[in-house]
N, CA, C and O atoms as CSV, one atom per row, in Angstrom:
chain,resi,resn,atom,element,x,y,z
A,1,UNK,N,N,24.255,-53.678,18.213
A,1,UNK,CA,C,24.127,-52.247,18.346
A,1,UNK,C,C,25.503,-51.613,18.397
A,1,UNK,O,O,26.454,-52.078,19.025
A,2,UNK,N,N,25.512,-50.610,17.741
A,2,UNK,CA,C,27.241,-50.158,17.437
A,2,UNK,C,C,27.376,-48.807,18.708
A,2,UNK,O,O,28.422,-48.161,18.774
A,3,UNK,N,N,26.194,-48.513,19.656
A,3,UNK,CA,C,25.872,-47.709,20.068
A,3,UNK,C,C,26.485,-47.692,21.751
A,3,UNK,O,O,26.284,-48.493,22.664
A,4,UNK,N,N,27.324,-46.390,21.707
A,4,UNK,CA,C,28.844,-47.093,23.343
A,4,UNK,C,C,28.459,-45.900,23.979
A,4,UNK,O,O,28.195,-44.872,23.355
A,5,UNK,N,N,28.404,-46.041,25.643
A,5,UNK,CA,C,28.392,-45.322,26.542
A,5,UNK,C,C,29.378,-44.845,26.851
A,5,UNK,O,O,29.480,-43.715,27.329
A,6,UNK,N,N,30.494,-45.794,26.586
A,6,UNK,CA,C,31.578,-45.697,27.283
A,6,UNK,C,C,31.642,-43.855,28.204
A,6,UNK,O,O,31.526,-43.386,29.337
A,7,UNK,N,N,31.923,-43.358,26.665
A,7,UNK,CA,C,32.550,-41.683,26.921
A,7,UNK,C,C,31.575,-41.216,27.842
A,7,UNK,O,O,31.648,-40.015,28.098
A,8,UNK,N,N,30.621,-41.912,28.440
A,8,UNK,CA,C,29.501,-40.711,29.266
A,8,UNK,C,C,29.684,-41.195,30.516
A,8,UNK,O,O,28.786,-41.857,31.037
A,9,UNK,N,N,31.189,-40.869,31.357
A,9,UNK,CA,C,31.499,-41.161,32.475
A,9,UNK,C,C,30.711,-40.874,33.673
A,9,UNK,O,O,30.569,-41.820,34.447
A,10,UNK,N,N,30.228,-39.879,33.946
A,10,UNK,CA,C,28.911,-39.722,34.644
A,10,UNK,C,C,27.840,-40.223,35.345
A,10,UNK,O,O,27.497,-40.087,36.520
A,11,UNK,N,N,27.108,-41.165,33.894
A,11,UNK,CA,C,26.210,-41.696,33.769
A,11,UNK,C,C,26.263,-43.062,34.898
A,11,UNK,O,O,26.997,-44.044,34.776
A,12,UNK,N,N,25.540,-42.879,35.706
A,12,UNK,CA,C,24.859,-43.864,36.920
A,12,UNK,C,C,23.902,-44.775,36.069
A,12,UNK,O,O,24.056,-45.763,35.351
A,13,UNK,N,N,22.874,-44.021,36.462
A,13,UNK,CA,C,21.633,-44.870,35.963
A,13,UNK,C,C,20.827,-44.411,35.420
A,13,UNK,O,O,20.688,-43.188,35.417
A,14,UNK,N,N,20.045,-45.203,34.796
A,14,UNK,CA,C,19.223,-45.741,33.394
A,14,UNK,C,C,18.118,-45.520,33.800
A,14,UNK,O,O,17.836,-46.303,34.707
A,15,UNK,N,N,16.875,-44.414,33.437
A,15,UNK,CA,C,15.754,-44.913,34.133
A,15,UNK,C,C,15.060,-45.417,32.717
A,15,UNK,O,O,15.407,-45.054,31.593
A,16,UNK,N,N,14.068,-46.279,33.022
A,16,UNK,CA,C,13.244,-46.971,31.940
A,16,UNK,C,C,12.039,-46.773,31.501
A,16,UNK,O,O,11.546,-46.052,32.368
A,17,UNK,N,N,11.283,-46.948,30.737
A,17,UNK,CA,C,9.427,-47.134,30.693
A,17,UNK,C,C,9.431,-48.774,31.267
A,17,UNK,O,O,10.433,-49.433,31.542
A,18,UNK,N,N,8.294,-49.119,31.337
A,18,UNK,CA,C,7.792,-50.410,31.482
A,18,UNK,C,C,8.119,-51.144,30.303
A,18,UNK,O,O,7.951,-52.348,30.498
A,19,UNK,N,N,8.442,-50.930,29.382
A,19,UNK,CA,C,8.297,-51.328,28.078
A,19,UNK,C,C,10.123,-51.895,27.734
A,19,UNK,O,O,10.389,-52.555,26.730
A,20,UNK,N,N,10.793,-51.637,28.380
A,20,UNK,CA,C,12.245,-51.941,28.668
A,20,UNK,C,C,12.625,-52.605,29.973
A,20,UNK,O,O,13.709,-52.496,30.545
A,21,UNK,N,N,11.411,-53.420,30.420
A,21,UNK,CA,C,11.612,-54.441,31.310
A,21,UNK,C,C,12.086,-56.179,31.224
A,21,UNK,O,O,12.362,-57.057,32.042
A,22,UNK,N,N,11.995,-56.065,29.781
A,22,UNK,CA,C,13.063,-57.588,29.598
A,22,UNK,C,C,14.396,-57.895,29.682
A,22,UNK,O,O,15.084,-56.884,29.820
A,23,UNK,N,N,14.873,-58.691,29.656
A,23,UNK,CA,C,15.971,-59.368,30.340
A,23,UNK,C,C,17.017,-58.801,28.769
A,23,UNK,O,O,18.016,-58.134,29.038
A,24,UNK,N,N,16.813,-59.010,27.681
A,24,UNK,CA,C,17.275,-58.238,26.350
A,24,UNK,C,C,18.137,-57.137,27.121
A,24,UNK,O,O,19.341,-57.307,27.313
A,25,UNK,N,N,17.434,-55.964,27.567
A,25,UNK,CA,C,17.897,-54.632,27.799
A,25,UNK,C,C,18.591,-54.761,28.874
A,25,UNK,O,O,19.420,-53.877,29.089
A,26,UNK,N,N,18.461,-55.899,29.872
A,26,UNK,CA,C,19.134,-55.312,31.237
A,26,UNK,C,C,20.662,-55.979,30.877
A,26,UNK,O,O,21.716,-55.628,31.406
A,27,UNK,N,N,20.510,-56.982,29.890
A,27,UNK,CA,C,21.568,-57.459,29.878
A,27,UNK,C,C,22.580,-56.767,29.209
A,27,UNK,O,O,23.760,-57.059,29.407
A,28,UNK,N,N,22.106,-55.508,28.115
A,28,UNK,CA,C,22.838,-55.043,27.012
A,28,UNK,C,C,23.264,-53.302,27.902
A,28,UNK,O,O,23.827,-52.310,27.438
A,29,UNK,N,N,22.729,-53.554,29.216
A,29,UNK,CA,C,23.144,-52.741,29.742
A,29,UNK,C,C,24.410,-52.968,31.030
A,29,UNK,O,O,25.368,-52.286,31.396
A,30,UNK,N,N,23.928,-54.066,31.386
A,30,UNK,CA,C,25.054,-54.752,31.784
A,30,UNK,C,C,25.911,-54.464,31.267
A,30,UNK,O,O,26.733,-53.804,31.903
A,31,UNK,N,N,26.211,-54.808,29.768
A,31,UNK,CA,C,27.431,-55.123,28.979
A,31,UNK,C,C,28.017,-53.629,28.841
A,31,UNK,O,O,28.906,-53.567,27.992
A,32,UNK,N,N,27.814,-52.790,29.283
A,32,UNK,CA,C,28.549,-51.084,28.681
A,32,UNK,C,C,29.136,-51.189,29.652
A,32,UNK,O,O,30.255,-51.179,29.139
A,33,UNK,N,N,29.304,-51.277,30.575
A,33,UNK,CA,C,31.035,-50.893,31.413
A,33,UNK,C,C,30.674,-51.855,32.335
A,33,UNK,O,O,29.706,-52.162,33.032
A,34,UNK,N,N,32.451,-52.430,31.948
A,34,UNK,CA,C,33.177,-53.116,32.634
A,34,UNK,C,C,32.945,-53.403,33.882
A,34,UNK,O,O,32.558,-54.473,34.353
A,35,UNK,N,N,33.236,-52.233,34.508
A,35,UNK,CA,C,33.146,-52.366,36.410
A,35,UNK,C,C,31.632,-52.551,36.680
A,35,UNK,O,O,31.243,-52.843,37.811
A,36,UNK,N,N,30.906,-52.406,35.800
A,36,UNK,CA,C,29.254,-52.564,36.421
A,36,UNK,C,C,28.338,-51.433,36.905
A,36,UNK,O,O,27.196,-51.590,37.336
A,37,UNK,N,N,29.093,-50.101,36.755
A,37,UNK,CA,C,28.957,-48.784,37.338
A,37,UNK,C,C,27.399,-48.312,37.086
A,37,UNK,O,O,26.866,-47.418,37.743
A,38,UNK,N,N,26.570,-49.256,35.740
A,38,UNK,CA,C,25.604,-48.451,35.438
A,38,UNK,C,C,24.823,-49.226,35.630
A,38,UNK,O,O,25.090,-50.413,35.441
A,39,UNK,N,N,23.253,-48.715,36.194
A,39,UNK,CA,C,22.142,-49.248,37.418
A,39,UNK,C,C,20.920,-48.882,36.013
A,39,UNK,O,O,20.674,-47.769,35.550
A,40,UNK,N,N,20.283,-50.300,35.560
A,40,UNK,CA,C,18.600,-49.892,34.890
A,40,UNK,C,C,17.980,-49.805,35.877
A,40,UNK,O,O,18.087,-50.655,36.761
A,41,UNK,N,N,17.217,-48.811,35.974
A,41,UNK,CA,C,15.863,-48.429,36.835
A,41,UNK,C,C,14.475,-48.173,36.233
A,41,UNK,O,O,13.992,-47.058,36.036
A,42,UNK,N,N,13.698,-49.762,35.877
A,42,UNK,CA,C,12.368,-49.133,35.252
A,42,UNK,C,C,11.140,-49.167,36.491
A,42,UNK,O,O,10.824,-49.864,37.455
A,43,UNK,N,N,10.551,-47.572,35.575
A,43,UNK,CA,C,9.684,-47.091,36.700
A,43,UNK,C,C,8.525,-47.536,35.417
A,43,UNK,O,O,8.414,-47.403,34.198
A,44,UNK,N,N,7.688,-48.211,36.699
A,44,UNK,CA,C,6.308,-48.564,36.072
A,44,UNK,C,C,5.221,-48.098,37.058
A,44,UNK,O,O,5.394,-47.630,38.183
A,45,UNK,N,N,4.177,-48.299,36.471
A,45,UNK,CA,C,2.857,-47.538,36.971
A,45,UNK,C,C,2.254,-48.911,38.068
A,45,UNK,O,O,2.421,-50.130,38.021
A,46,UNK,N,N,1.590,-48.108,38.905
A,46,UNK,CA,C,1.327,-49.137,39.885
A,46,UNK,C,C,-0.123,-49.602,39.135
A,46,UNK,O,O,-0.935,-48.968,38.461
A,47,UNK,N,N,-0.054,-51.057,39.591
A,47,UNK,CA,C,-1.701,-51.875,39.278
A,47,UNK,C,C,-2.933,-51.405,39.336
A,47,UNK,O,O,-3.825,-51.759,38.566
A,48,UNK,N,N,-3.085,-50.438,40.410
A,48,UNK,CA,C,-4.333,-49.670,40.733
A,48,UNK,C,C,-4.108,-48.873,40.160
A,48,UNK,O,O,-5.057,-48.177,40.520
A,49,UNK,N,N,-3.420,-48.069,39.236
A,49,UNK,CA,C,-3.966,-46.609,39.037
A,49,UNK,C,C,-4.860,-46.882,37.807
A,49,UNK,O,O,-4.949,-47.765,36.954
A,50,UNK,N,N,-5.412,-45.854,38.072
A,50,UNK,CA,C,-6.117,-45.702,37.223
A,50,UNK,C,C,-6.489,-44.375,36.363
A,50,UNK,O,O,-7.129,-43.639,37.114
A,51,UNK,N,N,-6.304,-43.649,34.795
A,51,UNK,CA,C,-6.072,-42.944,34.516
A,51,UNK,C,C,-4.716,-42.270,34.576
A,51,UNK,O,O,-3.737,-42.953,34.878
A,52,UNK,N,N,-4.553,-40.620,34.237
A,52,UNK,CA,C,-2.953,-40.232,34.037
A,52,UNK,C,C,-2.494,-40.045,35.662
A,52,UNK,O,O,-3.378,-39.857,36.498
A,53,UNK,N,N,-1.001,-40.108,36.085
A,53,UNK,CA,C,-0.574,-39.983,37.228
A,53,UNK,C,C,0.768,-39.889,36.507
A,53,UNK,O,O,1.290,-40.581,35.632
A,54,UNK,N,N,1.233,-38.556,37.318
A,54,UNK,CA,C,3.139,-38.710,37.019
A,54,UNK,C,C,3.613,-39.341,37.696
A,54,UNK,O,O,3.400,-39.373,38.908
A,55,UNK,N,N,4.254,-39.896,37.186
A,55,UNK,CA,C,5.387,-41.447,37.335
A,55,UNK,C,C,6.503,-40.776,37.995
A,55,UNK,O,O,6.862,-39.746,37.424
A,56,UNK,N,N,7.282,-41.165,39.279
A,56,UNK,CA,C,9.394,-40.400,39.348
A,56,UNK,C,C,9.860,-40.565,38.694
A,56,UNK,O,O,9.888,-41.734,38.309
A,57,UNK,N,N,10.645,-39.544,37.980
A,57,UNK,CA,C,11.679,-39.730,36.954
A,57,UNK,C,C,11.137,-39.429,35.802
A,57,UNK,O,O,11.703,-38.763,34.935
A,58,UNK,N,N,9.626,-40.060,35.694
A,58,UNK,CA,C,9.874,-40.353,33.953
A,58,UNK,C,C,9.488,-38.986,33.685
A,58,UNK,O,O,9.791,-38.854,32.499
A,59,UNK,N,N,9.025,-37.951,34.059
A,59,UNK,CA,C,8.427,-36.827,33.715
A,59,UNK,C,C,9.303,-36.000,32.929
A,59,UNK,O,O,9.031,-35.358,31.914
A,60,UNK,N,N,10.924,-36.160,33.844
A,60,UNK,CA,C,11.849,-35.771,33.201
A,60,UNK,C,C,12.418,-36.223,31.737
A,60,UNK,O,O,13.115,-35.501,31.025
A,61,UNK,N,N,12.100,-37.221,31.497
A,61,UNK,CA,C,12.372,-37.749,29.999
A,61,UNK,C,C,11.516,-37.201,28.989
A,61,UNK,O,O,11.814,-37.001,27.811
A,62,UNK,N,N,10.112,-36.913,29.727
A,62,UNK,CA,C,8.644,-36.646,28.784
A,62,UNK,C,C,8.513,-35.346,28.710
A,62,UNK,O,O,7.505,-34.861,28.196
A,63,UNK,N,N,9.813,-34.345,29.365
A,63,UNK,CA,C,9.972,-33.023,29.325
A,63,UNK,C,C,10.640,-32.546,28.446
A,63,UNK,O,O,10.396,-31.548,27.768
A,64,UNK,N,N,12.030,-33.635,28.391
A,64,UNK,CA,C,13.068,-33.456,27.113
A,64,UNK,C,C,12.819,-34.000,26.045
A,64,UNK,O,O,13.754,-33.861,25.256
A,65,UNK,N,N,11.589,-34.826,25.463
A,65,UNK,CA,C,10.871,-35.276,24.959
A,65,UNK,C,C,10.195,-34.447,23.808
A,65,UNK,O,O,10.058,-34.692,22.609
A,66,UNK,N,N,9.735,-33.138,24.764
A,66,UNK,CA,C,9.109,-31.976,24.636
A,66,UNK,C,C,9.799,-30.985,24.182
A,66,UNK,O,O,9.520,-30.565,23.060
A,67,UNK,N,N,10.493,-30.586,24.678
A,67,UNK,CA,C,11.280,-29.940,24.224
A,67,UNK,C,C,11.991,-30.331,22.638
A,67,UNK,O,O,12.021,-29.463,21.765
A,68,UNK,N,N,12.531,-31.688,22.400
A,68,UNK,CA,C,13.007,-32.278,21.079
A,68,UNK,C,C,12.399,-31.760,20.095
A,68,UNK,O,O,12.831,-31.020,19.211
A,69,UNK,N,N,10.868,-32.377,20.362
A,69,UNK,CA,C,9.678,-32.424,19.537
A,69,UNK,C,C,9.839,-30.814,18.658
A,69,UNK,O,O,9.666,-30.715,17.443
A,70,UNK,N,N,10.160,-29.770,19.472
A,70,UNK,CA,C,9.751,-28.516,18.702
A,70,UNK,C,C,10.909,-28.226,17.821
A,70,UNK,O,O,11.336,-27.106,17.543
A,71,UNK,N,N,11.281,-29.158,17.492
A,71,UNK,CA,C,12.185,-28.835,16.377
A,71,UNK,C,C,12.000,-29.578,14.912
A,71,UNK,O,O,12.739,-30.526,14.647
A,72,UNK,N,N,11.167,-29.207,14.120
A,72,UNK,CA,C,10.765,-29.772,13.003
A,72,UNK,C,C,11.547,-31.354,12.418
A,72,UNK,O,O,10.979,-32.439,12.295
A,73,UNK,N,N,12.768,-31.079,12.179
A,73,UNK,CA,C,13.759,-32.434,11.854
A,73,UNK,C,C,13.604,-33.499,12.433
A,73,UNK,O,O,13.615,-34.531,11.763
A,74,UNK,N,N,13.351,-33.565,14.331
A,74,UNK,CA,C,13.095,-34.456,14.918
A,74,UNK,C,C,12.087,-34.844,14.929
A,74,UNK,O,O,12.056,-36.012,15.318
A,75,UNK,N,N,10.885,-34.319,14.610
A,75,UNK,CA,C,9.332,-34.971,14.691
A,75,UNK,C,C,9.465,-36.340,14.245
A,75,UNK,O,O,9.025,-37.198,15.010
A,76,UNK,N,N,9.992,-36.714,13.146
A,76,UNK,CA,C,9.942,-37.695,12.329
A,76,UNK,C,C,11.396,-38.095,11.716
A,76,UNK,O,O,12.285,-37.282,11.468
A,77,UNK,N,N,11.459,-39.310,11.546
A,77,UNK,CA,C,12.625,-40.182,11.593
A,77,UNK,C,C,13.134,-39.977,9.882
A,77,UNK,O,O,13.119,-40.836,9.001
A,78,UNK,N,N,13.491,-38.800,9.803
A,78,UNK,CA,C,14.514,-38.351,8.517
A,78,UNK,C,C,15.170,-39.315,7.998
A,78,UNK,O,O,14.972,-39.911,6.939
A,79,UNK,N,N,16.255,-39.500,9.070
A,79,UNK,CA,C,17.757,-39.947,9.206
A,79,UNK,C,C,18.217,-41.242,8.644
A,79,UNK,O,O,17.384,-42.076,8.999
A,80,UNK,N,N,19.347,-41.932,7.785
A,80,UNK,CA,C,19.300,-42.952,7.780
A,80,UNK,C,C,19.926,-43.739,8.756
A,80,UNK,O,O,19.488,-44.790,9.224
A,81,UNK,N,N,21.424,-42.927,9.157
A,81,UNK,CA,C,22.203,-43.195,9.972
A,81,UNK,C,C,21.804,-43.039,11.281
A,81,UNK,O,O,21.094,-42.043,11.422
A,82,UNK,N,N,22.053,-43.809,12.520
A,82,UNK,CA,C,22.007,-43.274,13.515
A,82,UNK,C,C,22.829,-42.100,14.209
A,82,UNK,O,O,22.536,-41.538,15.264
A,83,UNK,N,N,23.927,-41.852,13.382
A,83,UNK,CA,C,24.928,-41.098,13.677
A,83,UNK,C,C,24.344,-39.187,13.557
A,83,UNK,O,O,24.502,-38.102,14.117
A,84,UNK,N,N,23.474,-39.967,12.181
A,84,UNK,CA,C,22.913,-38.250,11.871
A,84,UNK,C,C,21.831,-37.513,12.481
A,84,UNK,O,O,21.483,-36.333,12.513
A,85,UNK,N,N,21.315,-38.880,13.071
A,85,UNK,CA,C,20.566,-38.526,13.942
A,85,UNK,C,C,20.686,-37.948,15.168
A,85,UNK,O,O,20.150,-36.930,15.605
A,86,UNK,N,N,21.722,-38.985,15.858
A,86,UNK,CA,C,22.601,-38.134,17.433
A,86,UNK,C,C,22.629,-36.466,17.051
A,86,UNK,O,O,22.071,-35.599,17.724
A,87,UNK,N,N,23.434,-36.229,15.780
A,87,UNK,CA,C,23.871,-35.149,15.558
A,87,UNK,C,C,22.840,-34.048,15.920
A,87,UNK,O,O,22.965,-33.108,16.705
A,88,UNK,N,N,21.917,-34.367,15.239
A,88,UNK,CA,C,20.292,-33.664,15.272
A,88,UNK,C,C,19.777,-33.805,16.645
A,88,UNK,O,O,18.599,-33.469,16.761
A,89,UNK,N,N,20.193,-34.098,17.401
A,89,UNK,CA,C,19.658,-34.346,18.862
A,89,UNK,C,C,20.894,-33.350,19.334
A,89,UNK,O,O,20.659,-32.291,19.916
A,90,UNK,N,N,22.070,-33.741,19.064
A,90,UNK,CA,C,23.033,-32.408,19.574
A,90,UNK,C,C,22.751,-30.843,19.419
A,90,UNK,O,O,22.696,-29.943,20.257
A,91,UNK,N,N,22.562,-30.860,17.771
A,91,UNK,CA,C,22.071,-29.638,17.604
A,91,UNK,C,C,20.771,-28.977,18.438
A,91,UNK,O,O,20.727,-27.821,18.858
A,92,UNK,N,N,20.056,-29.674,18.530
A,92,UNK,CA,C,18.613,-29.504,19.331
A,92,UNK,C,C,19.079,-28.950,20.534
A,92,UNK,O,O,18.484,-27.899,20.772
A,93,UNK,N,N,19.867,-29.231,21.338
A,93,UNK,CA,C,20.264,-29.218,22.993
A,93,UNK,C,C,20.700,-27.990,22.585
A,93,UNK,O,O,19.941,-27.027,22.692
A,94,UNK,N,N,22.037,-27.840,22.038
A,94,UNK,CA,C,22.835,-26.712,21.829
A,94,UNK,C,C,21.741,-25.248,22.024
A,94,UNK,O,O,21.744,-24.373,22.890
A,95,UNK,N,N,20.632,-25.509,20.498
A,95,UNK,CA,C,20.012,-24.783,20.402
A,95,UNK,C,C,18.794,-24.211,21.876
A,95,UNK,O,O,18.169,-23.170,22.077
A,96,UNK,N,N,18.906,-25.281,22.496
A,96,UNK,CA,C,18.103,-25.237,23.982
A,96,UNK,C,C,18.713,-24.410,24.715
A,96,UNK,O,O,18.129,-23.485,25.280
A,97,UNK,N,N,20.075,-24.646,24.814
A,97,UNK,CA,C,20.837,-24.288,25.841
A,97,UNK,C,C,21.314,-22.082,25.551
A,97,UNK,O,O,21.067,-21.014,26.112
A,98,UNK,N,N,22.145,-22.641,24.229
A,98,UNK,CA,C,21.810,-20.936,23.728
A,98,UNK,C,C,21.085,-20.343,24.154
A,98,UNK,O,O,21.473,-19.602,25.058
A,99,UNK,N,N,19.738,-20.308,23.806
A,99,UNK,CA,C,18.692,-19.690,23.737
A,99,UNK,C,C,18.718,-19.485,25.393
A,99,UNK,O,O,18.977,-18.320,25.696
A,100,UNK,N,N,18.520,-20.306,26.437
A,100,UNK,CA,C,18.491,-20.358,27.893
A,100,UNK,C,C,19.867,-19.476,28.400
A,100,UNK,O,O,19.848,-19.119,29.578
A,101,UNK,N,N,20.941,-19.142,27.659
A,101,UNK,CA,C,22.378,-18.650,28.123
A,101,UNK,C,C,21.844,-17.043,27.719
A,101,UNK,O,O,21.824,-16.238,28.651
A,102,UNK,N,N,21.361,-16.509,26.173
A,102,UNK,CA,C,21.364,-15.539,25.825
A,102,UNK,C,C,20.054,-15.190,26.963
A,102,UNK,O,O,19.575,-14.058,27.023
């Protein structure tokens, strides 16, 4: 994966789906900085539930999720590059944020 955290000094922790609970991901998260600074946190659904229940955290992902979605380009995987894609995810925010400033 050519894909670096580095520049996102900030960044603590990782929250996850259930679906990013193998040893693959924790390790490739491991590997982004050095000092160890960044924490995976996957939130999974407890055994008993049963039907929909909001999950901590993840709501917030399934919000910005939402938000993405209403932008035609992102519905569907255009892009060849991953690069052009980020871009299109930049633009998206920008356009979020504008709109929330004006």
């Amino acid at each position: 994966m050519r894909f670096s955290i580095g520049w996102l000094k900030r960044l603590r922790t990782i929250w996850a789906d259930g679906g990013y609970s193998g040893p693959e991901f924790a390790q490739w998260v491991s590997r982004r900085r050095k000092n160890g600074g960044l924490k995976l946190q996957v939130i999974k659904r407890s055994e008993q539930q049963k039907g929909f229940a909001v999950l901590p955290k993840r709501w917030i992902v399934e919000r910005t999720f939402g938000w993405l979605m209403k932008n035609r380009r992102l519905v569907r995987d255009y892009e060849v590059k991953t690069e052009h894609a980020e871009a299109w995810l930049y633009v998206a925010m920008l356009s979020l944020m504008l709109r929330r400033i004006a």
